[in-house]
Backbone as a chain_set.jsonl record, in Angstrom:
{"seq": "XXXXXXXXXXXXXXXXXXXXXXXXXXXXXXXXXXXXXXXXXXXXXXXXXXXXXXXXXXXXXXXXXXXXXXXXXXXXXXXXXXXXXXXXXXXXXXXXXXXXXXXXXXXXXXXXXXXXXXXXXXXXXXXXXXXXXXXXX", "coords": {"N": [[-129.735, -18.31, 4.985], [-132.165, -20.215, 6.983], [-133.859, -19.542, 10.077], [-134.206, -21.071, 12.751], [-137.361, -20.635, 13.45], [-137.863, -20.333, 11.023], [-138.433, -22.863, 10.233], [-139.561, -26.201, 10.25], [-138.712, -27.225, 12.548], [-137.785, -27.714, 16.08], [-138.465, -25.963, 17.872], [-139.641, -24.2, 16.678], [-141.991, -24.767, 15.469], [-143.87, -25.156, 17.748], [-143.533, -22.208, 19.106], [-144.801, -21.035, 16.798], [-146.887, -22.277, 17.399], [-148.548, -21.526, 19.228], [-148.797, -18.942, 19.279], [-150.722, -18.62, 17.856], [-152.835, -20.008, 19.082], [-154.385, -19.672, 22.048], [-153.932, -20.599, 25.072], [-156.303, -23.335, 26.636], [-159.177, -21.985, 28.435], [-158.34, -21.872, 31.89], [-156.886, -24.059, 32.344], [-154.24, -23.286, 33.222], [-154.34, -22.406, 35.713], [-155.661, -24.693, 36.838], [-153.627, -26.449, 36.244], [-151.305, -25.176, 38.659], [-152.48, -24.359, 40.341], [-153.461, -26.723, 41.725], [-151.565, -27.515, 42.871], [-149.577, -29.502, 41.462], [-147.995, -28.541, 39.71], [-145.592, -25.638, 39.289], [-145.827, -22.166, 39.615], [-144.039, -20.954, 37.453], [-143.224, -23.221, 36.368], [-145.678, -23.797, 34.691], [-146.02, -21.222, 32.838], [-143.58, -21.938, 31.698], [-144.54, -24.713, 30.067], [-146.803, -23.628, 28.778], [-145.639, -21.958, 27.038], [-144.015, -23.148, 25.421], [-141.945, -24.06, 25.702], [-140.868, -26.389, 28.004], [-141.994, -29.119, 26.211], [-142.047, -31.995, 27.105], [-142.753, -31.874, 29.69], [-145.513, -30.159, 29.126], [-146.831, -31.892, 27.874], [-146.889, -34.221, 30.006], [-148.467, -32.809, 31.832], [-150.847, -32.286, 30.432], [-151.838, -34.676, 30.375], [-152.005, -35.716, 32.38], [-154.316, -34.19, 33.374], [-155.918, -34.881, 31.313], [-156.501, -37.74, 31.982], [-157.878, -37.296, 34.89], [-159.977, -36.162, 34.571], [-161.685, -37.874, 32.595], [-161.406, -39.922, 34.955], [-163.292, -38.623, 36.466], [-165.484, -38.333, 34.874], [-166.176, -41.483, 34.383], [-166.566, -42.281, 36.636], [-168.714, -40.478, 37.64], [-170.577, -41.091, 35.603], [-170.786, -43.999, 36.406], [-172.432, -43.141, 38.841], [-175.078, -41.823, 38.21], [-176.11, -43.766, 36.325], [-176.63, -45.759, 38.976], [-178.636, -44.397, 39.854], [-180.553, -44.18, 38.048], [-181.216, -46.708, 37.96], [-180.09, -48.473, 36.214], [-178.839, -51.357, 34.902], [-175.025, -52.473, 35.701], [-172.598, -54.156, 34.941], [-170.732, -56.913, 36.251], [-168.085, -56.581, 35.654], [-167.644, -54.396, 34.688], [-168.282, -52.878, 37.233], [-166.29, -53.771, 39.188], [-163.787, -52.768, 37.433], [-164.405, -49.978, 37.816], [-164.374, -49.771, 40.629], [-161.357, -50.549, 40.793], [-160.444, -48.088, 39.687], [-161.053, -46.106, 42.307], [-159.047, -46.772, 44.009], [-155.692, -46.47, 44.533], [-154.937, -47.666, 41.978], [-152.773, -47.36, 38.791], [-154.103, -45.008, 36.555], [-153.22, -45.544, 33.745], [-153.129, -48.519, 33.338], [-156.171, -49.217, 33.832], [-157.801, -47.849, 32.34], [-158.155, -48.155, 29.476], [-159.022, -51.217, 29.478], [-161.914, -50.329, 30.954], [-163.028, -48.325, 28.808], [-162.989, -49.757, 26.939], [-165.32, -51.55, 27.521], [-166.82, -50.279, 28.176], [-167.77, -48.164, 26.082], [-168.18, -50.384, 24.249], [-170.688, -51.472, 25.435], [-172.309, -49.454, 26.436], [-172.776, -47.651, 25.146], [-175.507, -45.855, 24.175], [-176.504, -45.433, 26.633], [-174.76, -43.627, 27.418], [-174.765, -40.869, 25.671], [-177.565, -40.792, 26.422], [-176.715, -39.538, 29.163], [-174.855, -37.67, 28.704], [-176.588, -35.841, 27.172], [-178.444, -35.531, 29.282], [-176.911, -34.577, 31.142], [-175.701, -32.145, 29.754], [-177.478, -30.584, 29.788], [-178.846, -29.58, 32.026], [-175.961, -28.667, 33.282], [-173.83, -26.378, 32.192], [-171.026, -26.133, 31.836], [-171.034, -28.61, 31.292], [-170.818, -29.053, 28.757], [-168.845, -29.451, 26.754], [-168.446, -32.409, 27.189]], "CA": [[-129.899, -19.461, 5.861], [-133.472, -19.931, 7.453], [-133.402, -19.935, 11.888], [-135.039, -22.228, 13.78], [-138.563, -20.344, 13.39], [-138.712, -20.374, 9.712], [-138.104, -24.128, 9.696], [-140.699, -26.586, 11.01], [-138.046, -27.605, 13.571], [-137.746, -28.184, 17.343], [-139.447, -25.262, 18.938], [-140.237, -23.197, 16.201], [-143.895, -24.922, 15.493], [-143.985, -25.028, 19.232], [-143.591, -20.873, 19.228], [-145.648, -20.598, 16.399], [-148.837, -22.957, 17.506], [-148.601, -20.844, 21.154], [-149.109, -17.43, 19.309], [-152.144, -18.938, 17.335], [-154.45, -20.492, 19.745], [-153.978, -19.646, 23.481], [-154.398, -22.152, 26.143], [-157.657, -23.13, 27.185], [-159.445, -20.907, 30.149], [-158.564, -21.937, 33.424], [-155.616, -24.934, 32.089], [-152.677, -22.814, 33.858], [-154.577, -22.544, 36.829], [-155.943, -25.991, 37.13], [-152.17, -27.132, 36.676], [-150.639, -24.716, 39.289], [-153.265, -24.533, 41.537], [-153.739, -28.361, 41.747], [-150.131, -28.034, 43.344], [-148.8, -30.297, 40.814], [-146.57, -27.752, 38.845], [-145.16, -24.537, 39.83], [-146.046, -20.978, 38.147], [-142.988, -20.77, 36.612], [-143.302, -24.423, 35.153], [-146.774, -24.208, 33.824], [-145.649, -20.763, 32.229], [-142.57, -22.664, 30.788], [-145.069, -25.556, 29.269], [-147.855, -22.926, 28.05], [-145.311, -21.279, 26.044], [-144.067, -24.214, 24.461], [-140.57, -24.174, 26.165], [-140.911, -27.294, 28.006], [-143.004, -29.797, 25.489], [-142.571, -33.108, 27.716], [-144.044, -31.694, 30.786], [-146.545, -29.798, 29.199], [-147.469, -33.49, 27.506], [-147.64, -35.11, 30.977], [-149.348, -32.41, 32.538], [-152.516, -32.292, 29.675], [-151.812, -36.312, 30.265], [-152.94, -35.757, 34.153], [-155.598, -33.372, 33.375], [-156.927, -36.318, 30.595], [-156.889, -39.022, 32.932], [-158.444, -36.621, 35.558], [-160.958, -35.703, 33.836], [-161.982, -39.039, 32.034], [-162.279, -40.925, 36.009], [-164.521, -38.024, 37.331], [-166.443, -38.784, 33.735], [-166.718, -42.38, 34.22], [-167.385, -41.869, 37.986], [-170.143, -40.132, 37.599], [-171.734, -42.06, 34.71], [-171.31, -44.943, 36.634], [-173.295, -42.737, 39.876], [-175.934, -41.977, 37.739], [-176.366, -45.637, 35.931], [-177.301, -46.751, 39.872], [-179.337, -43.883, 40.221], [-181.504, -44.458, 36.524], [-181.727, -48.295, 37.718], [-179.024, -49.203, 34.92], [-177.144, -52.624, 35.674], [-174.015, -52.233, 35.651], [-171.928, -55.535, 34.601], [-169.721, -56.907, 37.275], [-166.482, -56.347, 34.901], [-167.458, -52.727, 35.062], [-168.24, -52.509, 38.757], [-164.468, -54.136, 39.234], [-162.378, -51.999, 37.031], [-164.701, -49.221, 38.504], [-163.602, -49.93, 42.14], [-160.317, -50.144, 40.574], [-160.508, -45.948, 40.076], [-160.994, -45.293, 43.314], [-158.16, -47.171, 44.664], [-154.774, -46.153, 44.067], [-154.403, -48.296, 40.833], [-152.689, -46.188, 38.187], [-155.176, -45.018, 35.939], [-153.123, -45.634, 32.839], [-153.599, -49.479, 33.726], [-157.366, -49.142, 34.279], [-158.43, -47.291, 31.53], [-157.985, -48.771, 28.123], [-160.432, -51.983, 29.311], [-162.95, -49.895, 30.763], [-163.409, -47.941, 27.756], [-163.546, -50.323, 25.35], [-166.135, -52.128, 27.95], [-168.288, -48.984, 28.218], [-168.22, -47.925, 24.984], [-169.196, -51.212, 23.505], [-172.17, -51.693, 26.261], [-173.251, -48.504, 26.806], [-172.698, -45.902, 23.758], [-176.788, -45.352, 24.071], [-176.688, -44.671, 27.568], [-173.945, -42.361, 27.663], [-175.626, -40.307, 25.076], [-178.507, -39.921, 27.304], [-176.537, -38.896, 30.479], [-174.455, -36.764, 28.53], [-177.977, -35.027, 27.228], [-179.517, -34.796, 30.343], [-175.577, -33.422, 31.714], [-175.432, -30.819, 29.223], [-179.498, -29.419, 29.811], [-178.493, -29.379, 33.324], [-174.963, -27.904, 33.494], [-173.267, -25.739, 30.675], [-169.857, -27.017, 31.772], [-170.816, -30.454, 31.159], [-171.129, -29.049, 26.913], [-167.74, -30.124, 26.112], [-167.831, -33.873, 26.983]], "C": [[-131.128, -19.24, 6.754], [-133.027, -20.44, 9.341], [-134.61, -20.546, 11.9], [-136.106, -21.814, 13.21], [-139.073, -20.104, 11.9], [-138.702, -21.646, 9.338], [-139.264, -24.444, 10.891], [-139.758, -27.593, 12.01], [-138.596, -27.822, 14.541], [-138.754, -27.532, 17.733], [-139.769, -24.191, 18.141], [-141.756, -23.742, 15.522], [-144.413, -24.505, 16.577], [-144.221, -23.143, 19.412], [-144.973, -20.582, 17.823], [-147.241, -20.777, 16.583], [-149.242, -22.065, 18.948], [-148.761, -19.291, 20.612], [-150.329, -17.965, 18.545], [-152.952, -19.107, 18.13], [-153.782, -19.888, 20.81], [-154.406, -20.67, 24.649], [-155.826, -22.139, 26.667], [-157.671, -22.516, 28.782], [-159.063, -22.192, 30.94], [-157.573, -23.674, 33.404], [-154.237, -24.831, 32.99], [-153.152, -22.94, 35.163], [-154.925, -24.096, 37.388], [-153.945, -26.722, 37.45], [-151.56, -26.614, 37.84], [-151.612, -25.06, 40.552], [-153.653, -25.901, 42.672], [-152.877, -28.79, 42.667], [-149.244, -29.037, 42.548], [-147.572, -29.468, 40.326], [-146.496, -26.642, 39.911], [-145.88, -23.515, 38.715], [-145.607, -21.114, 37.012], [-143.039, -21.89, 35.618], [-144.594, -24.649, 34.019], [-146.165, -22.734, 32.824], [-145.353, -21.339, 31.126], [-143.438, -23.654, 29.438], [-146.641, -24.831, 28.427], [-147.066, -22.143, 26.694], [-144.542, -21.731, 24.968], [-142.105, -24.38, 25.083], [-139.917, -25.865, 27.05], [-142.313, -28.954, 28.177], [-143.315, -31.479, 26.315], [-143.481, -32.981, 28.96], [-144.981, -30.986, 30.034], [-147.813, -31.601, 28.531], [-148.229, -34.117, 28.723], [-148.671, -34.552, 31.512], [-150.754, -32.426, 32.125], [-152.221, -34.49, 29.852], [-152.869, -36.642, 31.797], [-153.822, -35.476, 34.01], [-156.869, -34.715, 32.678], [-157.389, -37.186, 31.636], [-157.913, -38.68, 33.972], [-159.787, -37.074, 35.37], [-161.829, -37.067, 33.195], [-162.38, -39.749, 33.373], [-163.138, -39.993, 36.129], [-165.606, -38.625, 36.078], [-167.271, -39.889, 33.991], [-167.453, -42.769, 35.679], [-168.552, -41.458, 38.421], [-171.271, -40.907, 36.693], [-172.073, -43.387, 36.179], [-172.638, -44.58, 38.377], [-174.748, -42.739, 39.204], [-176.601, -43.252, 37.004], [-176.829, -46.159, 37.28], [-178.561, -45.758, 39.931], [-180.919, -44.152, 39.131], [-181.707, -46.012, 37.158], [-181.392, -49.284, 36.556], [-178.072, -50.274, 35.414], [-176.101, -51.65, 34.607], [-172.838, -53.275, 35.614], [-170.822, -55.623, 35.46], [-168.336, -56.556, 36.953], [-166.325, -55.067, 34.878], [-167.262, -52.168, 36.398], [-166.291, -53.284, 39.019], [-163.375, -52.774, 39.153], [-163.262, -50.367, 37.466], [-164.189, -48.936, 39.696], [-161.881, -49.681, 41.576], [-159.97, -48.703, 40.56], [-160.275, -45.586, 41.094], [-160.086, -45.65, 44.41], [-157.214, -46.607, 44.008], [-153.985, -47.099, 42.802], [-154.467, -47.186, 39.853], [-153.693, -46.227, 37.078], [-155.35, -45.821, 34.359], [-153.435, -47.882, 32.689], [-155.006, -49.662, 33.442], [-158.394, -48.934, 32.908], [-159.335, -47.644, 30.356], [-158.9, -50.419, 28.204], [-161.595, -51.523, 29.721], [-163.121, -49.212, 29.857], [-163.692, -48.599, 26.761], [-164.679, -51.515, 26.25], [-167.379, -51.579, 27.669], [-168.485, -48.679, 26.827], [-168.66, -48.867, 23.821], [-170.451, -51.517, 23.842], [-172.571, -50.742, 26.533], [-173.387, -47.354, 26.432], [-174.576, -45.752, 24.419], [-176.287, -44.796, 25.478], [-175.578, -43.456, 28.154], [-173.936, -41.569, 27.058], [-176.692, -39.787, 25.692], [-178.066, -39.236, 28.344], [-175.691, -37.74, 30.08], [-175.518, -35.476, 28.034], [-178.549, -34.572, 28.395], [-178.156, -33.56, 31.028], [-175.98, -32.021, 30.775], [-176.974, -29.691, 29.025], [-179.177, -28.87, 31.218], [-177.033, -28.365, 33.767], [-174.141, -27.229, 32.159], [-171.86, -26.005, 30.86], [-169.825, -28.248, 31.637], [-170.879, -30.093, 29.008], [-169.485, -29.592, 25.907], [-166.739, -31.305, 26.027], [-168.751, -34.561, 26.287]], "O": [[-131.21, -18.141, 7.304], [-132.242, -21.301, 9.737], [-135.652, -20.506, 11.246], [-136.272, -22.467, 12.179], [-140.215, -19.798, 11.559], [-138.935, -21.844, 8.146], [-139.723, -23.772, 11.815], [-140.165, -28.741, 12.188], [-139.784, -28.138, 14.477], [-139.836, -28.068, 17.974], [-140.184, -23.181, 18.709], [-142.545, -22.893, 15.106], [-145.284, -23.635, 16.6], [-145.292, -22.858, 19.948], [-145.979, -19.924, 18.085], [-148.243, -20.132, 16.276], [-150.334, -22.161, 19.508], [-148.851, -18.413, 21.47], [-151.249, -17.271, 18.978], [-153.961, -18.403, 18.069], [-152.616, -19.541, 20.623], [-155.399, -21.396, 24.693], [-156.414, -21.13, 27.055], [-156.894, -22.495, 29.737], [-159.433, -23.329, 30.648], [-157.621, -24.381, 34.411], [-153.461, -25.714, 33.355], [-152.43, -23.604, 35.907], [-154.354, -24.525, 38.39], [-153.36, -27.206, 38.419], [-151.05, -27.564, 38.436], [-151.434, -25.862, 41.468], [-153.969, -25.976, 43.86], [-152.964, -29.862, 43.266], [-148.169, -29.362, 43.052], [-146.393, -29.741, 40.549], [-147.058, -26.614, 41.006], [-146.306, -23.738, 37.582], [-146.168, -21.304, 35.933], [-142.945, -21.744, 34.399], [-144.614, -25.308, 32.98], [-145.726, -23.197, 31.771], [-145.984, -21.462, 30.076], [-143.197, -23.511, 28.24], [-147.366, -25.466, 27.662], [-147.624, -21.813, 25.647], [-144.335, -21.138, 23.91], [-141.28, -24.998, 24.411], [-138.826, -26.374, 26.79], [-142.969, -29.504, 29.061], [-144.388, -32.077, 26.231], [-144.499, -33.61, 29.25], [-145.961, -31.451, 30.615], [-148.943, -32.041, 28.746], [-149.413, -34.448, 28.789], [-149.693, -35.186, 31.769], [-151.704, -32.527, 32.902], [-152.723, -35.278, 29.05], [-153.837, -37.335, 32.106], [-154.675, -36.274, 34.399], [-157.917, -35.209, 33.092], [-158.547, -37.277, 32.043], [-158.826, -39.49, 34.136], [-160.456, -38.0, 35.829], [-162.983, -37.011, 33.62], [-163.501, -40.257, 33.352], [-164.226, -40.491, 35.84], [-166.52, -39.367, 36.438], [-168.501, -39.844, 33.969], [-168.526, -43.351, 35.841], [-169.259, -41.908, 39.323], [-172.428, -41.216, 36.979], [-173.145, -43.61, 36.743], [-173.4, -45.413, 38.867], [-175.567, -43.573, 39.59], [-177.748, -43.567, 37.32], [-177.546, -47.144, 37.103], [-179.63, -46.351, 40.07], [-182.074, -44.265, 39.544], [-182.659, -46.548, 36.59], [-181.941, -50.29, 36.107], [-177.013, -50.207, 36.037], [-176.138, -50.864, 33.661], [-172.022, -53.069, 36.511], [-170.002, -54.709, 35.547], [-167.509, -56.271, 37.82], [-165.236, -54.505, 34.997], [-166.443, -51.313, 36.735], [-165.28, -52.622, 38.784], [-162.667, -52.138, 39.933], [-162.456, -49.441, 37.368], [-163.561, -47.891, 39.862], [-161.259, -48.689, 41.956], [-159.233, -48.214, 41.417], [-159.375, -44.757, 41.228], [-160.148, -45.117, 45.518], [-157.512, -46.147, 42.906], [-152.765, -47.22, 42.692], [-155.367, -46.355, 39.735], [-154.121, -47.305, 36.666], [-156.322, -46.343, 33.813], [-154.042, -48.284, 31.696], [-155.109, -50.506, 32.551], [-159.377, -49.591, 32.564], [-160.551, -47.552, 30.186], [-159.409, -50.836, 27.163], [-162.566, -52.014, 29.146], [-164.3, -49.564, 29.814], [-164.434, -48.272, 25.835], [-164.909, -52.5, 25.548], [-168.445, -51.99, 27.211], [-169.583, -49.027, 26.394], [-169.249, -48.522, 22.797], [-171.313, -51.798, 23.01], [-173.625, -50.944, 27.137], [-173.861, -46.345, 26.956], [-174.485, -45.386, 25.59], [-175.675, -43.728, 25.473], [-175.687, -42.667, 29.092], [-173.015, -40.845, 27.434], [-176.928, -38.579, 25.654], [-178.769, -38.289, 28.697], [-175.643, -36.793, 30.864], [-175.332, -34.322, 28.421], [-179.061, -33.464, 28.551], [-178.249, -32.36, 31.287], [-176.52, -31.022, 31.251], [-177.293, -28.648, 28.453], [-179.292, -27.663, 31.43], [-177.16, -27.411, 34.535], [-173.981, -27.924, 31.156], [-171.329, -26.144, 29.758], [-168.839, -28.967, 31.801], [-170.976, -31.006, 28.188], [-169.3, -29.952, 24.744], [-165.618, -31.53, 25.573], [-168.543, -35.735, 25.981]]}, "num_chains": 1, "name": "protein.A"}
């Protein structure tokens, strides 16, 4: 009879994908440190023990991560002398108010990335000549 970990069950992918890769640098800390989780809980969701919070928590980090993104594009776009279409400036302002992000998101992206694939190509070029943590957006 095969246990849990020889079957592609509950938490035996979960144990096996957590001895393959290891969490990206500086993930556990960002979560704990952030004050959102606890030690003990980011532990728990690094080691695959509990899979819904570790979901929400890379869910926070996404969203995070994605306004500072579009935040800054849209800093640099005034700074380059790039309009910036009033439907963007809107759901822009929207960001920085307490509207939830998941709301927000899903029309600015498909705004920006139909009007301004070129220029977010260049700012991500000039980002990544300029900073070596900007190489993995």
């Amino acid at each position: 009879m095969k246990t849990n970990d020889d079957t592609l069950g509950n938490d035996g992918v979960l144990r096996k994908m957590t001895f393959l890769t290891p969490p990206p640098a500086g993930l556990k800390q960002l979560l704990h440190e952030s004050g959102v989780y606890a030690a003990v809980s980011v532990q728990q969701m690094m080691s695959g023990k509990d899979f819904d919070r570790a979901l929400r928590g890379l869910r926070l980090v996404d969203e995070a991560l994605n306004r500072r993104f579009i935040l800054q594009f849209n800093i640099w776009c005034q700074e380059m002398n790039h309009p910036i279409l009033s439907e963007v400036s809107d759901l822009l302002s929207a960001l920085t108010e307490d509207v939830p992000v998941a709301e927000v998101m899903p029309q600015l992206t498909e705004v920006i990335s139909g009007r301004f694939t070129t220029l977010i190509q260049i700012f991500r070029e000039q980002g990544r000549a300029s900073s070596p943590g900007m190489i993995f957006s």
